[in-house]
SEFIZA-3560 file (N, C-alpha, C; in Angstrom, 3 decimals):
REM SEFIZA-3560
<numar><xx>1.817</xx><yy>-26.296</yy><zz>18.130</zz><atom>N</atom></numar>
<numar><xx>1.338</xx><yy>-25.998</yy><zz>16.790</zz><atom>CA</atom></numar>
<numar><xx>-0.170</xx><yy>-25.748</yy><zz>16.801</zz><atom>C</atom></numar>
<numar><xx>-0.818</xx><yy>-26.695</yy><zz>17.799</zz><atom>N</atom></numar>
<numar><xx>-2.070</xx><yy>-26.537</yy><zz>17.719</zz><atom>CA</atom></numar>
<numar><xx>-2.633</xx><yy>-25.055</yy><zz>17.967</zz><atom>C</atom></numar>
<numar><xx>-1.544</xx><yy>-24.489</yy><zz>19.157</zz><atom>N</atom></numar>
<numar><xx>-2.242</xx><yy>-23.160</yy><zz>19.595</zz><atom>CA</atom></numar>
<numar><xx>-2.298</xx><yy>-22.099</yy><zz>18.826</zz><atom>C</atom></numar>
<numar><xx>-0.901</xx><yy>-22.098</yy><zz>17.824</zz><atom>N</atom></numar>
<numar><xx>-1.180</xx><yy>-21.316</yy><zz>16.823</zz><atom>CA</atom></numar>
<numar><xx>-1.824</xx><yy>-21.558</yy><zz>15.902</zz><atom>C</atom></numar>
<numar><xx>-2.619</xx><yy>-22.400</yy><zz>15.431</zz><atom>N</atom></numar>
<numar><xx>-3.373</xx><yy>-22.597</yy><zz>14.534</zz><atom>CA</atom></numar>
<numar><xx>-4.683</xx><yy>-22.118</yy><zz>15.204</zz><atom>C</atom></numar>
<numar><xx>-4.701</xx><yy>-22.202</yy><zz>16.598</zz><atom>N</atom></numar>
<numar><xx>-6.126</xx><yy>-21.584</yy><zz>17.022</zz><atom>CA</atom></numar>
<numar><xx>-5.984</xx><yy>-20.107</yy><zz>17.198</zz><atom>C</atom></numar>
<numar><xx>-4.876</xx><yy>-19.514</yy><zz>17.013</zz><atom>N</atom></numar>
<numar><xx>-4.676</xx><yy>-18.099</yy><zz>17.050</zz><atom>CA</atom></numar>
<numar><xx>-5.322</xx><yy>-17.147</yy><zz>15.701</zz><atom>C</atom></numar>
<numar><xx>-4.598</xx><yy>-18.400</yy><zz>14.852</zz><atom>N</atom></numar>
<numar><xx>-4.939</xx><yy>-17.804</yy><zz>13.296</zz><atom>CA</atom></numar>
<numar><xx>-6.793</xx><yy>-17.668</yy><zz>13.138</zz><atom>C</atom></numar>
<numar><xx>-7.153</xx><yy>-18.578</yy><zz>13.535</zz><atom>N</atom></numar>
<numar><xx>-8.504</xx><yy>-19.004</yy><zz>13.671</zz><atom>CA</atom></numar>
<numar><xx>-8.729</xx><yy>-17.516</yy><zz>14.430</zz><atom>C</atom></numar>
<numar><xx>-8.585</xx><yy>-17.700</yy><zz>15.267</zz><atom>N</atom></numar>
<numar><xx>-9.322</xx><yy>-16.033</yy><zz>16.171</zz><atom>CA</atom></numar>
<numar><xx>-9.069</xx><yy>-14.936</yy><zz>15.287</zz><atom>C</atom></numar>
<numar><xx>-8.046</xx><yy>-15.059</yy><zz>14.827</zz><atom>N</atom></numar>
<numar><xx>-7.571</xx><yy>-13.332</yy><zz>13.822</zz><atom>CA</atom></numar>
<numar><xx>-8.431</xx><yy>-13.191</yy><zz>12.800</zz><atom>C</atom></numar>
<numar><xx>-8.933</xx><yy>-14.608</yy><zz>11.981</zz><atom>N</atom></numar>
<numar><xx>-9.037</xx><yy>-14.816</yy><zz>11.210</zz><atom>CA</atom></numar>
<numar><xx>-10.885</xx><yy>-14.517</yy><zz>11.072</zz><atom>C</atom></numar>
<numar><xx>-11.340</xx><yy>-14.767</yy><zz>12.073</zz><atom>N</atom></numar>
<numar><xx>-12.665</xx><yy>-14.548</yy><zz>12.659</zz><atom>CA</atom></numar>
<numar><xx>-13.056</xx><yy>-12.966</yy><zz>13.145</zz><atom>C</atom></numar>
<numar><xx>-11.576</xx><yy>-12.394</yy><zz>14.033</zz><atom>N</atom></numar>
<numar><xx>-11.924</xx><yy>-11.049</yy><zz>14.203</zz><atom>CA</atom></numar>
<numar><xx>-12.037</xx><yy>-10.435</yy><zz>13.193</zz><atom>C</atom></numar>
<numar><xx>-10.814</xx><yy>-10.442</yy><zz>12.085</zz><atom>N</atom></numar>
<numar><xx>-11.188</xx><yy>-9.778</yy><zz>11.037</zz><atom>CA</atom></numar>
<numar><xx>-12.305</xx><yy>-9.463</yy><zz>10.057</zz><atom>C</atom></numar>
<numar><xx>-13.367</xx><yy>-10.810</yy><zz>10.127</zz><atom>N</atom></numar>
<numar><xx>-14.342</xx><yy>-10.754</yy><zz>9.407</zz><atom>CA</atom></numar>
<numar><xx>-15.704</xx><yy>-10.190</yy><zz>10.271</zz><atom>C</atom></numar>
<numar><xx>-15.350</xx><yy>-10.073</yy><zz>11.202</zz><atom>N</atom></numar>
<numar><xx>-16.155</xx><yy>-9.549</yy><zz>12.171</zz><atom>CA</atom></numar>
<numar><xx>-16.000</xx><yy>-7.734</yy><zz>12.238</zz><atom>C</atom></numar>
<numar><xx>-14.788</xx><yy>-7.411</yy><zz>11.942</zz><atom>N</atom></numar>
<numar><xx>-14.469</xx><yy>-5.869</yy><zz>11.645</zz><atom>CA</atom></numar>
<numar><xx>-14.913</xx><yy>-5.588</yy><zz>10.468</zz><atom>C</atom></numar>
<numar><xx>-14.453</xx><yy>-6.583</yy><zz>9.575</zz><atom>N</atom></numar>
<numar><xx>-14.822</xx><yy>-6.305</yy><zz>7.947</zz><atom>CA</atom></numar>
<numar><xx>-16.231</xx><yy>-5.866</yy><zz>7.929</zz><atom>C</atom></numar>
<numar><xx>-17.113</xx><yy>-6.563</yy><zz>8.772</zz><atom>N</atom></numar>
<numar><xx>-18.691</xx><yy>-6.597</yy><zz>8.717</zz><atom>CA</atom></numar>
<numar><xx>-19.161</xx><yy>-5.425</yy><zz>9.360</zz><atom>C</atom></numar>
<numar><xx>-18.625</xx><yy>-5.058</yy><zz>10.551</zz><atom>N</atom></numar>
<numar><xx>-18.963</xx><yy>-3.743</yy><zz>11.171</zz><atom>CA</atom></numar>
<numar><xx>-18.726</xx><yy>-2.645</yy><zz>10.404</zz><atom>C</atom></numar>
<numar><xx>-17.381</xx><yy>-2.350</yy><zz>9.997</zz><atom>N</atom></numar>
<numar><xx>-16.830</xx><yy>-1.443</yy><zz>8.744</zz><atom>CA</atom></numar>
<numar><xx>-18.214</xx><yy>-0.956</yy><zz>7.760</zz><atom>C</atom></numar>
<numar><xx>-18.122</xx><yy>-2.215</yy><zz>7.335</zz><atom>N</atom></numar>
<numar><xx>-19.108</xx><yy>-2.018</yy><zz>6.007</zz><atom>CA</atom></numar>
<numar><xx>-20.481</xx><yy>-1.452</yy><zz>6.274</zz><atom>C</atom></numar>
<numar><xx>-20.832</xx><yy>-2.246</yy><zz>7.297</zz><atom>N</atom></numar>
<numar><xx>-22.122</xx><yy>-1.694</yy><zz>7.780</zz><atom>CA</atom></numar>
<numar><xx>-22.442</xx><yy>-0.220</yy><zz>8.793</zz><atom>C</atom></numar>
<numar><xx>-21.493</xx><yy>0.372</yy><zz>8.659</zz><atom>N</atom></numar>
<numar><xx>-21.092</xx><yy>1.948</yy><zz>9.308</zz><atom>CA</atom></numar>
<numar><xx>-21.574</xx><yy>1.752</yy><zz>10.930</zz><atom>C</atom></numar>
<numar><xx>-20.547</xx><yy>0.662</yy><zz>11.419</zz><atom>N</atom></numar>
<numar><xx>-21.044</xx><yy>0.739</yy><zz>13.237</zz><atom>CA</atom></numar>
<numar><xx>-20.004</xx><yy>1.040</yy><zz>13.361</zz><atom>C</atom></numar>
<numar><xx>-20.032</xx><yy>1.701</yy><zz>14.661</zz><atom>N</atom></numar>
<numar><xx>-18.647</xx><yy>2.246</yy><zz>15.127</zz><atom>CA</atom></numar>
<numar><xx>-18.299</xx><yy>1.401</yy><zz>16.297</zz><atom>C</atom></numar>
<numar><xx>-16.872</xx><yy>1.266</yy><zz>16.487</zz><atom>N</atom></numar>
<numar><xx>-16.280</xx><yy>0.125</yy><zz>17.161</zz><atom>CA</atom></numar>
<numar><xx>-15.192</xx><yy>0.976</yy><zz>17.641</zz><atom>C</atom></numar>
<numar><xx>-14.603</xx><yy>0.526</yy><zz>19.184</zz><atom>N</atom></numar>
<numar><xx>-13.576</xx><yy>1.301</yy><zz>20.116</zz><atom>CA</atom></numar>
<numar><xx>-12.918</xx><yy>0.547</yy><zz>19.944</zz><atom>C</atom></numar>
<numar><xx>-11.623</xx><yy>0.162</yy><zz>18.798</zz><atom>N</atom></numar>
<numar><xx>-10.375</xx><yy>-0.504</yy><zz>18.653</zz><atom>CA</atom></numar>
<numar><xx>-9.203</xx><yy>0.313</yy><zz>19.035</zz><atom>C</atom></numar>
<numar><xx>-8.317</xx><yy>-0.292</yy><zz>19.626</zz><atom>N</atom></numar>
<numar><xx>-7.098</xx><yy>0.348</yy><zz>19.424</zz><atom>CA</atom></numar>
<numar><xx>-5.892</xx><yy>-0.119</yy><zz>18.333</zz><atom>C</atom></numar>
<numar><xx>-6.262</xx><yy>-0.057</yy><zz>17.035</zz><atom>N</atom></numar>
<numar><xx>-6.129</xx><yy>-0.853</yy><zz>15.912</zz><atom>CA</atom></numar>
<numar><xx>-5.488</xx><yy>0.974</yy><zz>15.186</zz><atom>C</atom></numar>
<numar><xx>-4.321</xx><yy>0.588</yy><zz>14.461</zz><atom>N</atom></numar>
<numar><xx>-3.512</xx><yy>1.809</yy><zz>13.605</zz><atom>CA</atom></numar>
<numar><xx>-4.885</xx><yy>2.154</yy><zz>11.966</zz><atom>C</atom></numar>
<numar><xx>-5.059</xx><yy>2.936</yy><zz>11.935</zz><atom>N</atom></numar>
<numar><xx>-5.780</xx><yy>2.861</yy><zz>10.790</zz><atom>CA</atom></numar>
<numar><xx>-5.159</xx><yy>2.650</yy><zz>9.597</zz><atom>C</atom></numar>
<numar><xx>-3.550</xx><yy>1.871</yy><zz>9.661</zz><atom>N</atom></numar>
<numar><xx>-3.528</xx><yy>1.059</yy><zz>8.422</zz><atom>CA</atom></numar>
<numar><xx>-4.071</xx><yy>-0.308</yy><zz>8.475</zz><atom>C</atom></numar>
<numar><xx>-4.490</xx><yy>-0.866</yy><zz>9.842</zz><atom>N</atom></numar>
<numar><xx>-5.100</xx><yy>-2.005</yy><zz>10.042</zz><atom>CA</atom></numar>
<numar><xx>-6.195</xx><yy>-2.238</yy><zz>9.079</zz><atom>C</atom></numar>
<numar><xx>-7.445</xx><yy>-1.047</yy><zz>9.506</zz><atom>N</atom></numar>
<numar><xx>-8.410</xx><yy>-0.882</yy><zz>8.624</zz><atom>CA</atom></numar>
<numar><xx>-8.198</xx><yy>-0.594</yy><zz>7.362</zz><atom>C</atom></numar>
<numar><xx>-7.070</xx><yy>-0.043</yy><zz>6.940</zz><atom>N</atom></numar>
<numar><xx>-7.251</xx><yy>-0.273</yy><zz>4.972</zz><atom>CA</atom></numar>
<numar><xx>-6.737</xx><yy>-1.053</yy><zz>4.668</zz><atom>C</atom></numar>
<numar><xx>-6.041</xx><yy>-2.206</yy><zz>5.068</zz><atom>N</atom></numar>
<numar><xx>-5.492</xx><yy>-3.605</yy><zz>5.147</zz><atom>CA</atom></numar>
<numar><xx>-6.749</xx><yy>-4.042</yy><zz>4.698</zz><atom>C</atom></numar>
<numar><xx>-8.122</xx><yy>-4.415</yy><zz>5.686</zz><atom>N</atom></numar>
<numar><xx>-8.907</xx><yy>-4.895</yy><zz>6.139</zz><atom>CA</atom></numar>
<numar><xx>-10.212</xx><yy>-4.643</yy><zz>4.956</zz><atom>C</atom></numar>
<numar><xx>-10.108</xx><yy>-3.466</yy><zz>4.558</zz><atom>N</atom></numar>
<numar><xx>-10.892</xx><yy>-3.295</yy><zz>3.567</zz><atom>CA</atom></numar>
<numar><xx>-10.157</xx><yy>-2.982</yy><zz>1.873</zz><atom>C</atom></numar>
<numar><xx>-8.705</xx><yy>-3.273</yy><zz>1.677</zz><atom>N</atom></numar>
<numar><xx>-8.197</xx><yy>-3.772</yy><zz>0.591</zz><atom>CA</atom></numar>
<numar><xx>-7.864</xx><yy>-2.336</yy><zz>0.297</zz><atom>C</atom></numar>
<numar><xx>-7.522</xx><yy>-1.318</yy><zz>1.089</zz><atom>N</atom></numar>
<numar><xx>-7.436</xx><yy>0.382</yy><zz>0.377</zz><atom>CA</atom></numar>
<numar><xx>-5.435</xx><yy>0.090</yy><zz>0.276</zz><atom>C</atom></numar>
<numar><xx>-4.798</xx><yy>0.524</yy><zz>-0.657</zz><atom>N</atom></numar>
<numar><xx>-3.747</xx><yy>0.903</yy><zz>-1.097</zz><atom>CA</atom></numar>
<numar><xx>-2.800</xx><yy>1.781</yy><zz>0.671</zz><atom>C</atom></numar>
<numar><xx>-1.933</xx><yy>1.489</yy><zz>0.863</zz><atom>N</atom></numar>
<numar><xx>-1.107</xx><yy>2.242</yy><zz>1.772</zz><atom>CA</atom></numar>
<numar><xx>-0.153</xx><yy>3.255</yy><zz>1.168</zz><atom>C</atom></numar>
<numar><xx>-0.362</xx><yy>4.297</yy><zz>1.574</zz><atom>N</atom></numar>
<numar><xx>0.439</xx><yy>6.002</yy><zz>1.361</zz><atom>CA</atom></numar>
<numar><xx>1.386</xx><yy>6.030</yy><zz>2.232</zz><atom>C</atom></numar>
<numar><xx>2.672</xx><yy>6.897</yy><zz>1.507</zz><atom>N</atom></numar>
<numar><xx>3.597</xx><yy>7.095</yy><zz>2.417</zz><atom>CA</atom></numar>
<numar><xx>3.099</xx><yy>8.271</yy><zz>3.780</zz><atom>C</atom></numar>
<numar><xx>1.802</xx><yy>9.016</yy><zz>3.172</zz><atom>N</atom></numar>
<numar><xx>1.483</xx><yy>9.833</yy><zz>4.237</zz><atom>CA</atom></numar>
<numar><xx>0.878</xx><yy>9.179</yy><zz>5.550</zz><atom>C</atom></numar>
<numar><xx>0.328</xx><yy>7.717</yy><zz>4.825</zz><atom>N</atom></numar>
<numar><xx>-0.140</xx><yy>7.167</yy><zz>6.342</zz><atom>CA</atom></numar>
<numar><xx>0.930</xx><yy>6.842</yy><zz>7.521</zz><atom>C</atom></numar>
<numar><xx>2.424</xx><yy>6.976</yy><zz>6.726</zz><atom>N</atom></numar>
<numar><xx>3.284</xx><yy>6.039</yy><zz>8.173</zz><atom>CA</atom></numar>
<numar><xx>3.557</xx><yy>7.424</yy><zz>8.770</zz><atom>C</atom></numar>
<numar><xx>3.022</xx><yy>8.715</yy><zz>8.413</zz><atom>N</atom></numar>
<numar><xx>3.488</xx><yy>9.952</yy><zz>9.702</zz><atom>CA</atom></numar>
<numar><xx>2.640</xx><yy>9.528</yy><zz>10.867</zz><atom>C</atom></numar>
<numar><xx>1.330</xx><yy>9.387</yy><zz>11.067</zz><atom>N</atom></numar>
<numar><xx>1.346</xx><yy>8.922</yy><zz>12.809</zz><atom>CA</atom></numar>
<numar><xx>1.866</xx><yy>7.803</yy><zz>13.219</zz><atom>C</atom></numar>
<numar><xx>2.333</xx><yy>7.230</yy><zz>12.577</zz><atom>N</atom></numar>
<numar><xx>3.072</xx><yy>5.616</yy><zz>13.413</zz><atom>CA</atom></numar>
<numar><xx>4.081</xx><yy>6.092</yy><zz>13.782</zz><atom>C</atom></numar>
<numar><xx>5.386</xx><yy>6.306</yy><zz>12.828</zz><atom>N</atom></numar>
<numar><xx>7.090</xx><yy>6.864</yy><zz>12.375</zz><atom>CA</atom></numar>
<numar><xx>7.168</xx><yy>8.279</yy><zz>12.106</zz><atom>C</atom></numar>
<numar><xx>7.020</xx><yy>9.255</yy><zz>12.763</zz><atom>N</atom></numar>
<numar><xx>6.820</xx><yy>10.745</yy><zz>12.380</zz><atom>CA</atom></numar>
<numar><xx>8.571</xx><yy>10.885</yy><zz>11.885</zz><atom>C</atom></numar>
<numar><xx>9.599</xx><yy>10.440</yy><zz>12.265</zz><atom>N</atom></numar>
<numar><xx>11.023</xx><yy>10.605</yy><zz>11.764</zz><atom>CA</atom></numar>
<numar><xx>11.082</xx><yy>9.623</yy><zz>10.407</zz><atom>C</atom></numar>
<numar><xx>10.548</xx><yy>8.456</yy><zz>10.607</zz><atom>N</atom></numar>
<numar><xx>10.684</xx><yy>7.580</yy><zz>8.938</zz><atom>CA</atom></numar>
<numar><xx>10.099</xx><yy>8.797</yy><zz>7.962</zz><atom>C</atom></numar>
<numar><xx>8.823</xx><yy>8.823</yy><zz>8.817</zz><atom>N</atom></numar>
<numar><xx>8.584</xx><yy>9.829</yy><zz>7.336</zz><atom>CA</atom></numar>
<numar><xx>8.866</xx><yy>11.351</yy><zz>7.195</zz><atom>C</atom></numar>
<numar><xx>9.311</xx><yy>11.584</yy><zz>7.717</zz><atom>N</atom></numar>
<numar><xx>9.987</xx><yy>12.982</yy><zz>7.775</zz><atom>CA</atom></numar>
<numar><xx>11.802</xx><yy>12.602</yy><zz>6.567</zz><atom>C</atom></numar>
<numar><xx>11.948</xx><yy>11.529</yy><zz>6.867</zz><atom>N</atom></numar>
<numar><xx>13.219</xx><yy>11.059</yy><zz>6.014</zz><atom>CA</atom></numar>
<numar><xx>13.096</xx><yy>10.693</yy><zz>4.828</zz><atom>C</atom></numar>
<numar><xx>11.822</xx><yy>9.855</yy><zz>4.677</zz><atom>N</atom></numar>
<numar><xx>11.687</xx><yy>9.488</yy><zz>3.244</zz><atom>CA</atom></numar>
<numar><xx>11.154</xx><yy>10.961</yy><zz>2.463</zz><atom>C</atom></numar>
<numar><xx>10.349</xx><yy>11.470</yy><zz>3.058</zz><atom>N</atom></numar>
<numar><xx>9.755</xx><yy>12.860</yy><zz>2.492</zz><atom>CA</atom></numar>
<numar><xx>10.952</xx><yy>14.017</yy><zz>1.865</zz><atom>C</atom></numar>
<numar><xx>12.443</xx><yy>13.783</yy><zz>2.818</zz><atom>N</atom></numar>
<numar><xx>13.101</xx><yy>14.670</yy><zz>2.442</zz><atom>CA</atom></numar>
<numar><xx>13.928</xx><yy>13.988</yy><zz>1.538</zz><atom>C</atom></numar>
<numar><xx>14.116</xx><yy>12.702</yy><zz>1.227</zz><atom>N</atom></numar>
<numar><xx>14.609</xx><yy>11.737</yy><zz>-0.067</zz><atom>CA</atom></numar>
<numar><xx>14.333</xx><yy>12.301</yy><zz>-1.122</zz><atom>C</atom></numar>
<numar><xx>12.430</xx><yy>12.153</yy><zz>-1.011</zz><atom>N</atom></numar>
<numar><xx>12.253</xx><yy>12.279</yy><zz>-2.289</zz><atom>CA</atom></numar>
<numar><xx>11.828</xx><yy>13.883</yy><zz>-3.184</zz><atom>C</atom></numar>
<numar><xx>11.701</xx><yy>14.944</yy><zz>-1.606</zz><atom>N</atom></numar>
<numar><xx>12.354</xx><yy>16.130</yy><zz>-2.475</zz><atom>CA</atom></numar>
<numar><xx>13.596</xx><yy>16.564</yy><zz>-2.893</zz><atom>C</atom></numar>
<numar><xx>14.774</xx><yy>15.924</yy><zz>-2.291</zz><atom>N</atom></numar>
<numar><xx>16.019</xx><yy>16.589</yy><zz>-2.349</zz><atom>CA</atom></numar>
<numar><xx>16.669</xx><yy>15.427</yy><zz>-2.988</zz><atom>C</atom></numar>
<numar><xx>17.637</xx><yy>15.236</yy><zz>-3.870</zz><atom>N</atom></numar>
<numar><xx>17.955</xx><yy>14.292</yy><zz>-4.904</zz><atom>CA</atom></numar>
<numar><xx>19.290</xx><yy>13.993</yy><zz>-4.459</zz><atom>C</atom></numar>
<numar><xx>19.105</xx><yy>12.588</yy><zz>-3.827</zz><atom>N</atom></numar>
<numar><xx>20.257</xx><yy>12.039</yy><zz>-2.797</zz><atom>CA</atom></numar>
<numar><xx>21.429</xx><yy>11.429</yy><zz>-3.637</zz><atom>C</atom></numar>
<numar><xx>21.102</xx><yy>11.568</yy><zz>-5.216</zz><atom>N</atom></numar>
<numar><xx>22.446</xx><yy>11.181</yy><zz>-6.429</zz><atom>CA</atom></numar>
<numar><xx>23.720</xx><yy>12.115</yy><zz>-5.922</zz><atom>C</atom></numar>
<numar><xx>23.226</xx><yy>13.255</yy><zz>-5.507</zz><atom>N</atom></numar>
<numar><xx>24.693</xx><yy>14.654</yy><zz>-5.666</zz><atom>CA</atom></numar>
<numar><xx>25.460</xx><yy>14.254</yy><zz>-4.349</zz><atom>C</atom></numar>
<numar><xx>24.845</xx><yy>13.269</yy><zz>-3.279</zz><atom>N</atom></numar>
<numar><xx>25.665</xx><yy>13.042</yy><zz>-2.511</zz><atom>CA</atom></numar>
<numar><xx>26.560</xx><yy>11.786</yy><zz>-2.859</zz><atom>C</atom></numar>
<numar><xx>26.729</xx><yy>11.433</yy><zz>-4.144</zz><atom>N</atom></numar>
<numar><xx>28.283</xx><yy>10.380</yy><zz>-4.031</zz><atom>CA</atom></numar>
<numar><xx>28.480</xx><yy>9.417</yy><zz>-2.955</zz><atom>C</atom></numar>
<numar><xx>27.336</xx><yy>8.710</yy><zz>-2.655</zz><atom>N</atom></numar>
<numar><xx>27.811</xx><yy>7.454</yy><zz>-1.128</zz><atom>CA</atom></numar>
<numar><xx>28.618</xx><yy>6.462</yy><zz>-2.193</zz><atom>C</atom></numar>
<numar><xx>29.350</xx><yy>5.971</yy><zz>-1.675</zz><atom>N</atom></numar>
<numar><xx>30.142</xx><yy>4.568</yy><zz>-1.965</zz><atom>CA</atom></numar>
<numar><xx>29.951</xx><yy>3.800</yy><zz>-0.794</zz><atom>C</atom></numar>
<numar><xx>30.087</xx><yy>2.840</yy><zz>-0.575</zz><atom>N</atom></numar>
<numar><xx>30.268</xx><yy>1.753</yy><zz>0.463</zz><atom>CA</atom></numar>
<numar><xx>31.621</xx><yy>1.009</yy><zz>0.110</zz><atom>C</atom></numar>
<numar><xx>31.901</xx><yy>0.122</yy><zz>0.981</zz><atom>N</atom></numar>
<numar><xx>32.933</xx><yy>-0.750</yy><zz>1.457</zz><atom>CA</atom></numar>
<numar><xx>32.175</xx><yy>-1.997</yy><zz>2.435</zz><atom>C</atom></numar>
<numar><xx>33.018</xx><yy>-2.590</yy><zz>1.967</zz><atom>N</atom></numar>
<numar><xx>33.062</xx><yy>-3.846</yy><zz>3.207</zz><atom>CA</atom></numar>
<numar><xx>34.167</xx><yy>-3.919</yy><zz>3.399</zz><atom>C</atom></numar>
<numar><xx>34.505</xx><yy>-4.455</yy><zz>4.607</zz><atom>N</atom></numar>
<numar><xx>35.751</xx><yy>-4.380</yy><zz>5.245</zz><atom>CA</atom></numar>
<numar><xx>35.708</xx><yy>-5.794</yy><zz>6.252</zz><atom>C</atom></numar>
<numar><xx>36.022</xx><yy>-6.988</yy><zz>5.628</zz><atom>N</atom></numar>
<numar><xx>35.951</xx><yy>-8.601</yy><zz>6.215</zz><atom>CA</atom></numar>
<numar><xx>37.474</xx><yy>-8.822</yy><zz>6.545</zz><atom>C</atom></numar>
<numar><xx>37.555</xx><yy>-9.037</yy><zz>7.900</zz><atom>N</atom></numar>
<numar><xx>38.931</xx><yy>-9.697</yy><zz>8.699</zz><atom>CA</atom></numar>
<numar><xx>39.089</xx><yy>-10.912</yy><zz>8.410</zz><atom>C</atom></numar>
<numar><xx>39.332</xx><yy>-11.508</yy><zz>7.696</zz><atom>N</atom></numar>
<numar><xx>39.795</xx><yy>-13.242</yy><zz>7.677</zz><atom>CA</atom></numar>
<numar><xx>41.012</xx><yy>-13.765</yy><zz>7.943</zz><atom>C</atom></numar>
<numar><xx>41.071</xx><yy>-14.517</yy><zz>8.642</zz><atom>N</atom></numar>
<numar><xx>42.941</xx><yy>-14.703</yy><zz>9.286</zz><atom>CA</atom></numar>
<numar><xx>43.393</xx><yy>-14.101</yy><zz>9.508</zz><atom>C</atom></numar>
<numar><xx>43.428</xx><yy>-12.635</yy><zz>10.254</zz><atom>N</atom></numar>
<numar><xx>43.964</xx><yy>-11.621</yy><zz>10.250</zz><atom>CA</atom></numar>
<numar><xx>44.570</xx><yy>-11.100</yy><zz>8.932</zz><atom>C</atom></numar>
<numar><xx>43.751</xx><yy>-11.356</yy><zz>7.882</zz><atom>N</atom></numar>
<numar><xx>43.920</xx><yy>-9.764</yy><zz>6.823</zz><atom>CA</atom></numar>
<numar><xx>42.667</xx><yy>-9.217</yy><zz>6.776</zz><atom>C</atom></numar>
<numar><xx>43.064</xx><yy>-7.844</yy><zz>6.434</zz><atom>N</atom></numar>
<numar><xx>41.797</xx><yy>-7.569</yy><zz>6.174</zz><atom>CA</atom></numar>
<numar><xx>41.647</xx><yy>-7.163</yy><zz>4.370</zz><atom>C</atom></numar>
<numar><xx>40.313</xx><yy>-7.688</yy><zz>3.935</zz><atom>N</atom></numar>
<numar><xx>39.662</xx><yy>-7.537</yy><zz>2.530</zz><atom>CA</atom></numar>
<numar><xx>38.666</xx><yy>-6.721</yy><zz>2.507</zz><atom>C</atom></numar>
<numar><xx>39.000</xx><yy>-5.652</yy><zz>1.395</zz><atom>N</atom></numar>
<numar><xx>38.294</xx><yy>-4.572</yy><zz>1.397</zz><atom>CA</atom></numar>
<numar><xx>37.494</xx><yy>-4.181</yy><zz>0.311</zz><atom>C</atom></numar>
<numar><xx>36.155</xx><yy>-4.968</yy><zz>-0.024</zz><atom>N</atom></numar>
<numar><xx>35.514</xx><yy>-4.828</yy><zz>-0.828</zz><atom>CA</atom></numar>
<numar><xx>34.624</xx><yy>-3.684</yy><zz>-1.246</zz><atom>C</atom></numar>
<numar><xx>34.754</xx><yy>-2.689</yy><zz>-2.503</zz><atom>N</atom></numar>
<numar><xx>33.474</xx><yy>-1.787</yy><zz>-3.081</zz><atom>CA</atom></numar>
<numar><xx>32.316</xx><yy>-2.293</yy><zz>-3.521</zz><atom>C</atom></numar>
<numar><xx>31.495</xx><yy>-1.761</yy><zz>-3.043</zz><atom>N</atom></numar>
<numar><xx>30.381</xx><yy>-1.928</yy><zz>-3.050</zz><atom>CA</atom></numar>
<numar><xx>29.346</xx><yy>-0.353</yy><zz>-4.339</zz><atom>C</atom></numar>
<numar><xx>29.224</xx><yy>-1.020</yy><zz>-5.361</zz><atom>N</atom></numar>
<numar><xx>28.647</xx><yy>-0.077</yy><zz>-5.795</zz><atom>CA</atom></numar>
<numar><xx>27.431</xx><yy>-0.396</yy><zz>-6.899</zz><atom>C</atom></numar>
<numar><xx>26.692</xx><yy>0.170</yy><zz>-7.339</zz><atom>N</atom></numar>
<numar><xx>25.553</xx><yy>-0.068</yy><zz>-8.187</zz><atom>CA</atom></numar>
<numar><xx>24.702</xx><yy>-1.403</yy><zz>-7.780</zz><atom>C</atom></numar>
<numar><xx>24.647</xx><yy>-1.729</yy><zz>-6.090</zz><atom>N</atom></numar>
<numar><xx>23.792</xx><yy>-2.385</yy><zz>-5.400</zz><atom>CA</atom></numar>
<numar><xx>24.496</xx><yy>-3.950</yy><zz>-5.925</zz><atom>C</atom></numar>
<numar><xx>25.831</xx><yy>-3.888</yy><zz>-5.609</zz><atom>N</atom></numar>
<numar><xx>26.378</xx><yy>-5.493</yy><zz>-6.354</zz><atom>CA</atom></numar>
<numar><xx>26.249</xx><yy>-6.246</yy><zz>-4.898</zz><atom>C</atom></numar>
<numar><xx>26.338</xx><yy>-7.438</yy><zz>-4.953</zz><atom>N</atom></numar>
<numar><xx>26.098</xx><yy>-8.170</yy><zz>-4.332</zz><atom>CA</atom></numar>
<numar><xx>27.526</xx><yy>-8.556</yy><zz>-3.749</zz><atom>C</atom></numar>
<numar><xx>27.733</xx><yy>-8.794</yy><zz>-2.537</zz><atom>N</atom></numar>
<numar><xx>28.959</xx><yy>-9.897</yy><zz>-2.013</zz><atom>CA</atom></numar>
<numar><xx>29.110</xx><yy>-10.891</yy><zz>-2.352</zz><atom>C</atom></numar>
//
């Protein structure tokens, strides 16, 4: 327990140590995602930032939210074996099991 508490301590120290460089326009060789840095300085996250991390996440969500995924009709099922029957539950308007 102790070690992670001295971990937090280091993160917790680097960060304010980036925060300070940031602000004060020094430039620093991190290999840190630049959502690290708008974490770090409190900036809002865009779906455009996850294209260099996930270039396919966001290539998927992008085509979600131009093309209107209602006209495709998904239903779900569950399908639970218990004692050898099987129960075949619908799943619709996000209901719960």
């Amino acid at each position: 327990m102790k070690l992670i508490m001295e971990d937090k301590l280091n993160f917790i120290f680097l960060n304010r140590v980036l925060i300070k460089v940031l602000k004060q326009d020094f430039q620093v060789e991190t290999h840190f995602s630049h959502l690290r840095y708008k974490s770090l300085i409190d900036l809002s996250f865009l779906l455009s930032d996850l294209e260099p991390i996930d270039a396919d996440a966001y290539q998927q969500l992008v085509f979600i939210i131009v093309y209107d995924p209602s006209v495709l009709m998904l239903d779900y099922e569950l399908q639970i074996i218990e004692f050898d029957q099987m129960k075949v539950y619908e799943l619709t308007n996000m209901e719960k099991y």
